[in-house]
C-alpha positions as a Markdown table, in Angstrom:
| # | Residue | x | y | z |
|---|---|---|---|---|
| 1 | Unk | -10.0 | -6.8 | 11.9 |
| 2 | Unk | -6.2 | -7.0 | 12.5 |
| 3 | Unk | -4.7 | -4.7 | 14.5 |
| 4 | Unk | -1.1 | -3.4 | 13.4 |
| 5 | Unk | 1.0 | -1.8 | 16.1 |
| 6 | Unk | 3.9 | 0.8 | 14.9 |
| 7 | Unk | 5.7 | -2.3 | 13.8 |
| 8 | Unk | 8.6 | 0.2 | 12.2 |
| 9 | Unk | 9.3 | 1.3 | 15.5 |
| 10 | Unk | 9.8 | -2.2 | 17.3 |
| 11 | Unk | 11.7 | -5.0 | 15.0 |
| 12 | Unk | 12.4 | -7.4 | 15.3 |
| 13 | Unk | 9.7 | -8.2 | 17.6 |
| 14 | Unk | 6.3 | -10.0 | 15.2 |
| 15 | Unk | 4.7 | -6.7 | 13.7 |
| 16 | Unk | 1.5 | -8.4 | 13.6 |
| 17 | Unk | -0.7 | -11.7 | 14.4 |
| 18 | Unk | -1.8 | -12.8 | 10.9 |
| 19 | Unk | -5.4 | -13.9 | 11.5 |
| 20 | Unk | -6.6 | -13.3 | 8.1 |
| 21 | Unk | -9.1 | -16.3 | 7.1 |
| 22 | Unk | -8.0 | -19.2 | 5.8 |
| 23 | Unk | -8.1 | -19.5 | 1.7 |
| 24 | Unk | -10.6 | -22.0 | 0.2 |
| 25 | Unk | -9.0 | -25.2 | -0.6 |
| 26 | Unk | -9.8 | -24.9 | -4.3 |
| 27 | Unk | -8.1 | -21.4 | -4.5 |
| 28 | Unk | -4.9 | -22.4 | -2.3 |
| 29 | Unk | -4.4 | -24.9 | -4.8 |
| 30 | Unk | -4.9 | -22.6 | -7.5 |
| 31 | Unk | -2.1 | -20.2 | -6.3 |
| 32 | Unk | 0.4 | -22.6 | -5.4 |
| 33 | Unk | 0.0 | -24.2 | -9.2 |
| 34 | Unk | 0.2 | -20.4 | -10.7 |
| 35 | Unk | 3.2 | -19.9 | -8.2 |
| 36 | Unk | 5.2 | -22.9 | -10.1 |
| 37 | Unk | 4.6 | -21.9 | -13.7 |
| 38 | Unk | 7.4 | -19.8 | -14.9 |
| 39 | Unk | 5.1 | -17.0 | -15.5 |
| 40 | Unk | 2.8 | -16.4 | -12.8 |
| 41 | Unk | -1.4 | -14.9 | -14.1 |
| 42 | Unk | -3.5 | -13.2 | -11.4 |
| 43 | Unk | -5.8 | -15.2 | -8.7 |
| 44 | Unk | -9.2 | -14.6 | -10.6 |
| 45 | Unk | -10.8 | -11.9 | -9.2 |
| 46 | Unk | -14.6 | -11.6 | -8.0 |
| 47 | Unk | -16.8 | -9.7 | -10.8 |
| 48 | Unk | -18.6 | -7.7 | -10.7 |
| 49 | Unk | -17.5 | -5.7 | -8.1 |
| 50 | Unk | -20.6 | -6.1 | -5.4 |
| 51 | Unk | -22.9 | -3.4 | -5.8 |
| 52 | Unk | -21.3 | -2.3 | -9.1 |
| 53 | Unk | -21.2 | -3.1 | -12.7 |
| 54 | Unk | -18.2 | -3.7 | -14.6 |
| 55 | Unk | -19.6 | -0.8 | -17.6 |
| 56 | Unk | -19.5 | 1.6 | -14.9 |
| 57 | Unk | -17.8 | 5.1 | -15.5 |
| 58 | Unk | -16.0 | 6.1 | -12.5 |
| 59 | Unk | -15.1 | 10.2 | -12.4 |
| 60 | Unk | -11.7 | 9.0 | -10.3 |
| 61 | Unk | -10.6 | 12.3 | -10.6 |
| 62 | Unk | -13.6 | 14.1 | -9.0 |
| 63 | Unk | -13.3 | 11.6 | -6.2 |
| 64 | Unk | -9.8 | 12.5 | -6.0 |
| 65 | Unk | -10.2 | 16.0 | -5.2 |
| 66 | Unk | -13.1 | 15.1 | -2.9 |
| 67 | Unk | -10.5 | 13.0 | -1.0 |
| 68 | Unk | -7.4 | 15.8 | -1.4 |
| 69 | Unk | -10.2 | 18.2 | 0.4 |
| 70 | Unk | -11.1 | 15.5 | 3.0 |
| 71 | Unk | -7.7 | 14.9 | 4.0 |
| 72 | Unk | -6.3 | 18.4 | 4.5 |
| 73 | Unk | -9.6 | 19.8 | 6.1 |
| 74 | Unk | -9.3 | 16.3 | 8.7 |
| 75 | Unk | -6.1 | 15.5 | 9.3 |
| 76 | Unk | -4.0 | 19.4 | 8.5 |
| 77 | Unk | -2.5 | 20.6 | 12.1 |
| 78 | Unk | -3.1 | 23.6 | 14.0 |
| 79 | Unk | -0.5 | 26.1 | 11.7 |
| 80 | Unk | -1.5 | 24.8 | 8.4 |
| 81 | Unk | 2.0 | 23.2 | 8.1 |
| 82 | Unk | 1.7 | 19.5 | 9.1 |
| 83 | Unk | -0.5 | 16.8 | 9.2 |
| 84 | Unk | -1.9 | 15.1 | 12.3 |
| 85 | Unk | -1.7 | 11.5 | 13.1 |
| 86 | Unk | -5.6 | 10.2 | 13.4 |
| 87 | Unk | -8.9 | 12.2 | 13.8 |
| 88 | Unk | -10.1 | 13.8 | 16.5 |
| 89 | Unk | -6.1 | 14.6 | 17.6 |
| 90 | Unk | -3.2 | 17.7 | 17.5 |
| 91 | Unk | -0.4 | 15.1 | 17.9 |
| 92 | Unk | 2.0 | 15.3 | 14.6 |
| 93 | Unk | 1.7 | 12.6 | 12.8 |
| 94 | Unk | 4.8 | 11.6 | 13.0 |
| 95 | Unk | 7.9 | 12.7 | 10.0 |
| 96 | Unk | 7.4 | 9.7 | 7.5 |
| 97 | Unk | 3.9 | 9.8 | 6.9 |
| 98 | Unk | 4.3 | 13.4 | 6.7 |
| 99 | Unk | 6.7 | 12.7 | 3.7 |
| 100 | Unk | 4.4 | 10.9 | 2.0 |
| 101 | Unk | 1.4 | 13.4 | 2.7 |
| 102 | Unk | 3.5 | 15.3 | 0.2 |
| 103 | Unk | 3.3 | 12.8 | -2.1 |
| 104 | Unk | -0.1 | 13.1 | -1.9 |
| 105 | Unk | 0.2 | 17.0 | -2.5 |
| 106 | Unk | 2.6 | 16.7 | -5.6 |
| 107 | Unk | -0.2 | 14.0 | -7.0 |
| 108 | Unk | -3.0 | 16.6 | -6.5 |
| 109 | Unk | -1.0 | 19.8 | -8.3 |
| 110 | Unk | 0.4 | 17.0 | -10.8 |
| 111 | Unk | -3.2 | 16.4 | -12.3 |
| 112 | Unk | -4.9 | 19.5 | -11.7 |
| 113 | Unk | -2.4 | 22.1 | -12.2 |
| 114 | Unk | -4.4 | 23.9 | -9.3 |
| 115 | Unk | -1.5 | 26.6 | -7.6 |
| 116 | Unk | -3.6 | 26.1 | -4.4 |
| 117 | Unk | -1.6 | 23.3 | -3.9 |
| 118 | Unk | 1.8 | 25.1 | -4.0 |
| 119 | Unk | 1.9 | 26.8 | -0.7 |
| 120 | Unk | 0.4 | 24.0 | 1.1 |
| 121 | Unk | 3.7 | 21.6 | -0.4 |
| 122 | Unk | 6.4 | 23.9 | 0.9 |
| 123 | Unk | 4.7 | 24.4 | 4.4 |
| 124 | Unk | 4.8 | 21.0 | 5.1 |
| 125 | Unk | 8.4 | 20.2 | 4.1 |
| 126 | Unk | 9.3 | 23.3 | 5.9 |
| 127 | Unk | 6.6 | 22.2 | 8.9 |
| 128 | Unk | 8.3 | 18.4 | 9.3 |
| 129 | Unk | 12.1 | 19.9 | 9.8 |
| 130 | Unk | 10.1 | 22.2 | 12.8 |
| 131 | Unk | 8.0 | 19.3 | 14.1 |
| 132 | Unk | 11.1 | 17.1 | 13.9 |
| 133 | Unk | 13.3 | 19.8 | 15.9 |
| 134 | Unk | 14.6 | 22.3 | 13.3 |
| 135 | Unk | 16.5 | 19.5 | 11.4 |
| 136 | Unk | 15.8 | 17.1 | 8.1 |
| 137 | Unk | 18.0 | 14.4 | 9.8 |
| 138 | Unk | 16.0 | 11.5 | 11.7 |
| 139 | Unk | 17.8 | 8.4 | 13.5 |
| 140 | Unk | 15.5 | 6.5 | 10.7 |
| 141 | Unk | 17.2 | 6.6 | 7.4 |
| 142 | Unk | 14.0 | 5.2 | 6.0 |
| 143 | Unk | 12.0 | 8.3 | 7.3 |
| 144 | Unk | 14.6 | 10.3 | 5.8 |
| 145 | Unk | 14.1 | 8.4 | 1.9 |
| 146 | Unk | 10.3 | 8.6 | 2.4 |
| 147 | Unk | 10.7 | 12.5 | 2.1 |
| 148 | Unk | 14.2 | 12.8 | -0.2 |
| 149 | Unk | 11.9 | 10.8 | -2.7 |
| 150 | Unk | 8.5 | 13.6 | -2.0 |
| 151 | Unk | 10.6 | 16.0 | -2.0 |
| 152 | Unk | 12.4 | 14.9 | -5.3 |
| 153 | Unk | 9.3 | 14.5 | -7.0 |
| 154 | Unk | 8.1 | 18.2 | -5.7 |
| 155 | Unk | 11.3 | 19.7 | -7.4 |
| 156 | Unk | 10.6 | 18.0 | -10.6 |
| 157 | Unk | 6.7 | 19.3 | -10.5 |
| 158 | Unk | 7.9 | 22.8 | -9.6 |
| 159 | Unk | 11.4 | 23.6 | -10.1 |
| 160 | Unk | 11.4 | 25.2 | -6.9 |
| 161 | Unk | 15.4 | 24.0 | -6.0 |
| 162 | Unk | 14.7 | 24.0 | -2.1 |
| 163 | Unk | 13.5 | 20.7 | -2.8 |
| 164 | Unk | 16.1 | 19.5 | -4.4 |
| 165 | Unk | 18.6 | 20.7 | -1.5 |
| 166 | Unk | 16.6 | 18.7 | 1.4 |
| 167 | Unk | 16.6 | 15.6 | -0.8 |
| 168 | Unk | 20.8 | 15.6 | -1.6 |
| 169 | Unk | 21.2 | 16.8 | 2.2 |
| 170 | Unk | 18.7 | 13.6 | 3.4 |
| 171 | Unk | 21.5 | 11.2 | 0.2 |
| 172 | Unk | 24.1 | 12.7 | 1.7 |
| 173 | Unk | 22.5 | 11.8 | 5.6 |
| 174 | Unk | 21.2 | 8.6 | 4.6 |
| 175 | Unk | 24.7 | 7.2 | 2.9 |
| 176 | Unk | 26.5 | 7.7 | 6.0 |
| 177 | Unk | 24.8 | 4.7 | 7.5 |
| 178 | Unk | 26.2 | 2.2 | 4.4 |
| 179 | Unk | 28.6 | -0.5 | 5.5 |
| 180 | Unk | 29.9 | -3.7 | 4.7 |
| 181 | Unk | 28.1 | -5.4 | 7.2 |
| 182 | Unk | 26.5 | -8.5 | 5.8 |
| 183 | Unk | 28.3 | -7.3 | 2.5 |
| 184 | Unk | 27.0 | -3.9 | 2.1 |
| 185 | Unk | 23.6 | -1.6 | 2.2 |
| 186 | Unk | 22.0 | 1.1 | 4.6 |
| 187 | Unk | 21.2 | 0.1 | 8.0 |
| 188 | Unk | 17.0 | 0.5 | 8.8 |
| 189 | Unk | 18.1 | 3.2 | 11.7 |
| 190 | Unk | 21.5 | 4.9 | 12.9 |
| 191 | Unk | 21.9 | 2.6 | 15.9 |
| 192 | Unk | 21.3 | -0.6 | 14.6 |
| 193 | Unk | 24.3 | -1.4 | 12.4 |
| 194 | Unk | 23.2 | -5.0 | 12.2 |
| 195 | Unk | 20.4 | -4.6 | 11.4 |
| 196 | Unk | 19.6 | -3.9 | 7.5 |
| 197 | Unk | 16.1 | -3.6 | 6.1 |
| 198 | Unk | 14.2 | -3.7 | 2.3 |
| 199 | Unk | 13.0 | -0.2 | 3.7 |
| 200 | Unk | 16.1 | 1.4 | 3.7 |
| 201 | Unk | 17.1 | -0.1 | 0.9 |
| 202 | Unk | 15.1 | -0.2 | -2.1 |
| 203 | Unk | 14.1 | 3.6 | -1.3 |
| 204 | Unk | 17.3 | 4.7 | -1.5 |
| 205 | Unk | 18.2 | 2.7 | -4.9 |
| 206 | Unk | 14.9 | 4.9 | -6.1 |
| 207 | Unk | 16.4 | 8.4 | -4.6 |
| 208 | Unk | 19.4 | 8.1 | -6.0 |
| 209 | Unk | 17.9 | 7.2 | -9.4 |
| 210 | Unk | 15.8 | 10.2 | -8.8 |
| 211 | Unk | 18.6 | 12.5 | -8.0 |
| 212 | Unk | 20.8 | 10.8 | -11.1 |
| 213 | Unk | 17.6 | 11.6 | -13.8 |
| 214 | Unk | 18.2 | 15.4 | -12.9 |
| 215 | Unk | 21.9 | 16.2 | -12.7 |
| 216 | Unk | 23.2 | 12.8 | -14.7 |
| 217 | Unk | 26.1 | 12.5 | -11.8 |
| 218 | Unk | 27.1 | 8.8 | -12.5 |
| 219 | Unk | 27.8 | 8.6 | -8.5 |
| 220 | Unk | 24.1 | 8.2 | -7.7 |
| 221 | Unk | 23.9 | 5.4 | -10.7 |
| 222 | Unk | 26.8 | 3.8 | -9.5 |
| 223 | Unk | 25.1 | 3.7 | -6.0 |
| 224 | Unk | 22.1 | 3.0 | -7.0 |
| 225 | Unk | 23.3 | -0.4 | -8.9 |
| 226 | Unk | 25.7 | -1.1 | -5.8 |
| 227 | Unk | 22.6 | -1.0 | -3.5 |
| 228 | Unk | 20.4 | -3.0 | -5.8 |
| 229 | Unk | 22.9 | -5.8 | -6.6 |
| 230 | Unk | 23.1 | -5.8 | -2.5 |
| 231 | Unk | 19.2 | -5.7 | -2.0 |
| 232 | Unk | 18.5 | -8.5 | -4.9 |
| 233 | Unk | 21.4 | -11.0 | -3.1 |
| 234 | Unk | 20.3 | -10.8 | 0.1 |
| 235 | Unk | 16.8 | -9.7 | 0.8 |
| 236 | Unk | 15.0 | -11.2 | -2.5 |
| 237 | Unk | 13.4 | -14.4 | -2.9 |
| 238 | Unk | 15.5 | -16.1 | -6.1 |
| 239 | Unk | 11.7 | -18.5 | -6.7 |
| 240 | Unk | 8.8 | -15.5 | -6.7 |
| 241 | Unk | 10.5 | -12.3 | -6.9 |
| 242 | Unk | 9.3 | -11.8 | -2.9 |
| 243 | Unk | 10.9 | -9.1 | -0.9 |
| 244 | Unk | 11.9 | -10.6 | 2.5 |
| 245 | Unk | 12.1 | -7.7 | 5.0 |
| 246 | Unk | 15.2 | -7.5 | 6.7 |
| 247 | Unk | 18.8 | -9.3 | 7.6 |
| 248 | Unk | 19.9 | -8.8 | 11.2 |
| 249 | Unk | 22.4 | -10.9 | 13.6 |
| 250 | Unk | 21.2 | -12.3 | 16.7 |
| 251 | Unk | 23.5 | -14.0 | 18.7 |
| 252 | Unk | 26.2 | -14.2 | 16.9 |
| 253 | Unk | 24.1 | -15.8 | 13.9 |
| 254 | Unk | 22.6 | -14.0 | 10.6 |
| 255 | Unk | 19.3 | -14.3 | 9.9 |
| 256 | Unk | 16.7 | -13.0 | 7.2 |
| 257 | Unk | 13.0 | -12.5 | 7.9 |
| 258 | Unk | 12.0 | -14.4 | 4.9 |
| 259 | Unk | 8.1 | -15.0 | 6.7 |
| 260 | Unk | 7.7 | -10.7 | 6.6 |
| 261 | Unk | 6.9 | -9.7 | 3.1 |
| 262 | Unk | 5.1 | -6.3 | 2.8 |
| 263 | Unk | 3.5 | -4.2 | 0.1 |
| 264 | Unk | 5.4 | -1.1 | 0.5 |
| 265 | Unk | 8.5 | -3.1 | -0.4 |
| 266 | Unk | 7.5 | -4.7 | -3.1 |
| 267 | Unk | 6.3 | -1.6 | -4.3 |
| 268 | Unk | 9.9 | 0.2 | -3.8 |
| 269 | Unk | 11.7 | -2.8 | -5.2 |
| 270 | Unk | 9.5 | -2.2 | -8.3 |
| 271 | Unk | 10.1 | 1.6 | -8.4 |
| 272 | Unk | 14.0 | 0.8 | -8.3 |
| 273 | Unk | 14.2 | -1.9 | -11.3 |
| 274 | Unk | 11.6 | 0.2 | -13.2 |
| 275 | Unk | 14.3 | 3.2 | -12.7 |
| 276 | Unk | 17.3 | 1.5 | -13.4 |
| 277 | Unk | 16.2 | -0.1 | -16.8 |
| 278 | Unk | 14.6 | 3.2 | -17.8 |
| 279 | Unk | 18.8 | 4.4 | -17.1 |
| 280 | Unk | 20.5 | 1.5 | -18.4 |
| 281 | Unk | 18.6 | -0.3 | -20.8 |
| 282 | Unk | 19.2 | -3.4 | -19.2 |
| 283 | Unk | 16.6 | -5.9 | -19.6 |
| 284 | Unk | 17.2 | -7.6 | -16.3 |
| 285 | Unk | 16.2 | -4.5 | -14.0 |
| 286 | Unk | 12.5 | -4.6 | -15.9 |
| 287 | Unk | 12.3 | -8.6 | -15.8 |
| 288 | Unk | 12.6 | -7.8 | -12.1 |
| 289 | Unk | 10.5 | -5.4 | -11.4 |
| 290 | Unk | 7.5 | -7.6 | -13.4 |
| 291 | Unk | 8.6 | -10.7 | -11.5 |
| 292 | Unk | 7.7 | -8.9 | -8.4 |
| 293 | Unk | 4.7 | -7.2 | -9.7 |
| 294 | Unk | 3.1 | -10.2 | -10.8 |
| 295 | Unk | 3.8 | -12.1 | -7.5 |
| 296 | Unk | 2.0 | -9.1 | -5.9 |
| 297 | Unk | -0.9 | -9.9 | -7.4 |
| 298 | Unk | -1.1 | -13.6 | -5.9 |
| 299 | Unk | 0.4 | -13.7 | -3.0 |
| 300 | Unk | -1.3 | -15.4 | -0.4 |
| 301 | Unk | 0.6 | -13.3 | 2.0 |
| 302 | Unk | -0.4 | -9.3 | 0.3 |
| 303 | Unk | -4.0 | -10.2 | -1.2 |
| 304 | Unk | -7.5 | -11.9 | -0.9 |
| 305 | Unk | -9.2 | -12.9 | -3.6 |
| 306 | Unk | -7.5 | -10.4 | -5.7 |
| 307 | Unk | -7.7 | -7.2 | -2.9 |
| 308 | Unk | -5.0 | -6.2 | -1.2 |
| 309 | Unk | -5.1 | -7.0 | 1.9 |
| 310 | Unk | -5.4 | -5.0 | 5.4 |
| 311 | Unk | -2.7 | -4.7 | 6.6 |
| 312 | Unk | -3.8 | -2.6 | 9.2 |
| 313 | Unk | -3.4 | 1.1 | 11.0 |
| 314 | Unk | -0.4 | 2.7 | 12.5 |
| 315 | Unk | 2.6 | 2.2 | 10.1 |
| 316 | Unk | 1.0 | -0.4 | 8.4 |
| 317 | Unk | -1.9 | 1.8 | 7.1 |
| 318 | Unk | 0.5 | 3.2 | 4.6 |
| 319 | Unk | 2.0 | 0.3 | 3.3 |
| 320 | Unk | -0.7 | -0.4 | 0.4 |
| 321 | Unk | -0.5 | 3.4 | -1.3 |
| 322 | Unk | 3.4 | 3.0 | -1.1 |
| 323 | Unk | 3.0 | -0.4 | -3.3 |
| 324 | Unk | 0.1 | 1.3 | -5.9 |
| 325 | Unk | 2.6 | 4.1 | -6.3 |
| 326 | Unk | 5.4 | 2.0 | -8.0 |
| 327 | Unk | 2.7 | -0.1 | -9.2 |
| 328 | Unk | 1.4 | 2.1 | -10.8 |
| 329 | Unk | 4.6 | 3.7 | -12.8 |
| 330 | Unk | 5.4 | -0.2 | -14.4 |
| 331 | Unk | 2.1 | 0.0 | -15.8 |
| 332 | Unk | 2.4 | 3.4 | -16.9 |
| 333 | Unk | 6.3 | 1.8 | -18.4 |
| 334 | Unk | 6.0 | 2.2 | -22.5 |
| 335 | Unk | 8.1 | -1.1 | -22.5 |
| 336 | Unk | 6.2 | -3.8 | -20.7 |
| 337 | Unk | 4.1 | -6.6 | -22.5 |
| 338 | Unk | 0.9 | -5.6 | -23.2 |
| 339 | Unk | -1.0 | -8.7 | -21.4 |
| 340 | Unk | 1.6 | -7.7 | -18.4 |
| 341 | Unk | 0.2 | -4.6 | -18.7 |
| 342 | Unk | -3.8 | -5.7 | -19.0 |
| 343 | Unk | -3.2 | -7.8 | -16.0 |
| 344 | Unk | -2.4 | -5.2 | -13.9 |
| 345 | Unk | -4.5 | -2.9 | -14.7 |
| 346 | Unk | -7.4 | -5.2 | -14.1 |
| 347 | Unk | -5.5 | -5.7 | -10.6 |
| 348 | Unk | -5.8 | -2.1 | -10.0 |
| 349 | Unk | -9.0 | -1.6 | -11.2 |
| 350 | Unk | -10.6 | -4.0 | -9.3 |
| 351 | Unk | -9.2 | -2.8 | -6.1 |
| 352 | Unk | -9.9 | 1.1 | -7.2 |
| 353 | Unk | -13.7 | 0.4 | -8.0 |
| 354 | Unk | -13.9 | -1.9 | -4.7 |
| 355 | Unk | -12.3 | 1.0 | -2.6 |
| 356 | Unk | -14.4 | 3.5 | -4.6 |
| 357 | Unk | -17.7 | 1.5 | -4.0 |
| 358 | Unk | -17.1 | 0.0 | -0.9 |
| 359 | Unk | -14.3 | 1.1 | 1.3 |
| 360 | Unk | -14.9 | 4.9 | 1.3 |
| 361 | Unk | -17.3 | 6.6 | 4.4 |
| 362 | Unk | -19.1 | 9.4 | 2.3 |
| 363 | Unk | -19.5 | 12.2 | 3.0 |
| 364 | Unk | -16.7 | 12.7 | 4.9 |
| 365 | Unk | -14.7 | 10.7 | 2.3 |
| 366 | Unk | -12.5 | 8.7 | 4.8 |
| 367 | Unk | -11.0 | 5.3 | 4.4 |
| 368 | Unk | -10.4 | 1.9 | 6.6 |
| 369 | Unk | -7.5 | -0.1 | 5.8 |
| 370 | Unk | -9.8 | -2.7 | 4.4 |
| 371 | Unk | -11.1 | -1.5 | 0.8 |
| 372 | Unk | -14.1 | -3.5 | 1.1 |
| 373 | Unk | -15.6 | -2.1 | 4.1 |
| 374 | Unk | -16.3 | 1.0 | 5.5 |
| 375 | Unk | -14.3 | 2.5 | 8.2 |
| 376 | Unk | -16.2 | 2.2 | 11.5 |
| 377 | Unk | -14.1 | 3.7 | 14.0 |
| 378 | Unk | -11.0 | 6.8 | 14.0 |
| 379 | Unk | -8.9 | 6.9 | 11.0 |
| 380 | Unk | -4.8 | 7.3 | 10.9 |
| 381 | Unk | -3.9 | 9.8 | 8.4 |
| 382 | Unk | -1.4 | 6.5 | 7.3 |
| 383 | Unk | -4.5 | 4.4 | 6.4 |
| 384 | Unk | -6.0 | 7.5 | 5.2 |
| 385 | Unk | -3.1 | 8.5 | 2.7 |
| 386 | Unk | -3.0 | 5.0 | 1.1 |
| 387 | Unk | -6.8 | 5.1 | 0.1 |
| 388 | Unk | -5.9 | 8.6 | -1.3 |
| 389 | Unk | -2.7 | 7.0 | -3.2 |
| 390 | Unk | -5.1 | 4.7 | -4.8 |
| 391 | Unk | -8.0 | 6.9 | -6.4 |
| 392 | Unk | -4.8 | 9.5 | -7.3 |
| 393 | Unk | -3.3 | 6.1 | -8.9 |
| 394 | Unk | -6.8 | 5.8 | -10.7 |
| 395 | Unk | -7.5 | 9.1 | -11.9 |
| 396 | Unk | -3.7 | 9.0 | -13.5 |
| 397 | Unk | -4.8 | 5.6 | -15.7 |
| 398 | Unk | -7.8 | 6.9 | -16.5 |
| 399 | Unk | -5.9 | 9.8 | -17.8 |
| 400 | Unk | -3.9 | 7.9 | -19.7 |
| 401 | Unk | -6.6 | 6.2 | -21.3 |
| 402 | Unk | -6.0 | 2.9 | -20.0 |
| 403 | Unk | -9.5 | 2.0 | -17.7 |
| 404 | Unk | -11.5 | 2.3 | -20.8 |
């Protein structure tokens, strides 16, 4: 098992000793050949799923509310208005997972219509600005995104507007930290001015989006491409449509940490070329966003054998569910090829039935950070939240018809 320290909170130290195991010869050769061809197919995944057929009907939502259940009754804090940070504990669990625990929320009252979840959304935006010290604004700007785009998403499910006024207060928070420091975008935190990160980048070009799609204010599209053209010129790879993690000077010399490519920014840097072709129209943006998608799905460095991989607890227990998220909305894109489409959704299905089958500890319905195995020991509410992410992710293309 790899152990992943809060690696958010300590760049640009190593976040993490990659021991995975080595890849067979045969299928390291196979991924470096699929990585040269212009148009990169999936590493072949193992069917069928061990202990599983591939004509099985899975009920993804069914297991979905089982989770949403799980989660709250586990991991909700003492006043009913935040979530703790691992089992067996009463320490918040810490503002950006938080954000994305309302994510989790606005995916539960999205496919169930339930008004159960209502109540429990608003307490926990109003519960992080108390647990965080009676203010939205955090020395992170990521932290701050995470919950602008949560909180976006819980205005456009419920037209309740004091969403919409945290998410342009965290825009408005977040844009102060923009310079032209290595020739533009947001700084990861307040204090580290050279120091510029995917995270606080690619989020933002998807809030801004967000916050353009409701009020059609061409400032946040004009942002949003500023930030993207940025992002794409400095912290993409030009050859596989990687992510690299962040730019920072050191001794007087720039430097890009090409060797740290994570899920969640892939997944972000998919949500914000999916958004800004859906704006624009402009081919380019989705050509992106596919690029990337596809190089997800063979990348030595984010799977095995067609799984994601664990990447795993602490901050890194979220990264996964950040990725299906945006993942998930290209699929769900009426505009993409439909063998782009088919090989995605037989990436997602195969690590939605392997999860389903494998990863999750029933009864309790908890999950590790690796899908394939059941968790053994405490749980963060990070690693538990991207399990969740996934069998929402599932139960919304089963909805829409596309798992058969």
């Amino acid at each position: 098992m790899i152990t992943t320290p809060l690696i958010r909170r300590s760049l640009p130290i190593a976040p993490v000793a990659m021991t995975y195991p080595r890849l067979p010869i045969l299928l390291l050769s196979l991924v470096i050949l699929l990585v040269s061809c212009e148009k990169e197919e999936p590493i072949p995944l193992r069917e069928p799923v061990p202990g599983g057929t591939t004509d099985r009907v899975y009920d993804y939502a069914a297991t979905a509310d089982s989770m949403q259940e799980a989660t709250r009754t586990t991991y909700l804090g003492g006043d009913g208005t935040y979530v703790i940070s691992n089992q067996g504990t009463t320490q918040f669990g810490n503002y950006w997972p938080n954000a994305h625990a309302l994510h989790t929320l606005v995916d539960g009252y999205e496919r169930t219509g339930d008004p159960a979840y209502l109540p429990r959304m608003i307490a926990l935006l109003r519960g992080i600005k108390v647990q965080n010290g009676g203010t939205y604004s955090n020395v992170f700007n990521d932290d701050m995104l995470w919950l602008g785009n949560s909180s976006m998403r819980a205005y456009n499910a419920t037209g309740n507007t004091e969403y919409l006024e945290v998410a342009e207060f965290l825009w408005q928070d977040v844009l102060g930290s923009y310079s032209e420091v290595f020739g533009g975008g947001i700084t990861w935190k307040k204090d580290t001015p050279r120091m510029k990160n995917a995270v606080s980048n690619g989020p933002a070009i998807v809030l801004a989006m967000r916050l353009y799609e409701v009020n059609q204010d061409t400032t946040y599209l004009d942002w949003a491409k500023r930030l993207y053209d940025w992002q794409r010129a400095n912290l993409l790879d030009p050859d596989t449509g990687e992510v690299w993690d962040n730019i920072y000077e050191e001794d007087g010399e720039v430097k890009i940490k090409k060797e740290w490519v994570f899920t969640y920014n892939m997944g972000t840097w998919i949500g914000a070329g999916l958004r800004l072709y859906n704006a624009t129209g402009s081919e380019s943006y989705l050509n992106d966003a596919l690029r990337t998608a596809r190089r997800t799905t063979v990348s030595p460095q984010l799977t095995t054998e067609g799984l994601l991989r664990d990447e795993g607890q602490g901050d890194g227990g979220l990264f996964k569910g950040i990725l299906v998220r945006y993942l998930t909305d290209l699929i769900l894109s009426p505009d993409i090829r439909d063998d782009d489409r088919d090989a995605l959704v037989r990436f997602m299905r195969f690590n939605g039935e392997t999860l389903h089958d494998q990863g999750i500890r029933r009864p309790d319905m908890i999950v590790g950070p690796d899908w394939r195995t059941q968790p053994d020991e405490v749980t963060d509410l990070t690693t538990q939240l991207s399990g969740l992410m996934l069998i929402e992710a599932m139960a919304k293309l089963a909805a829409a018809g596309l798992l058969g």
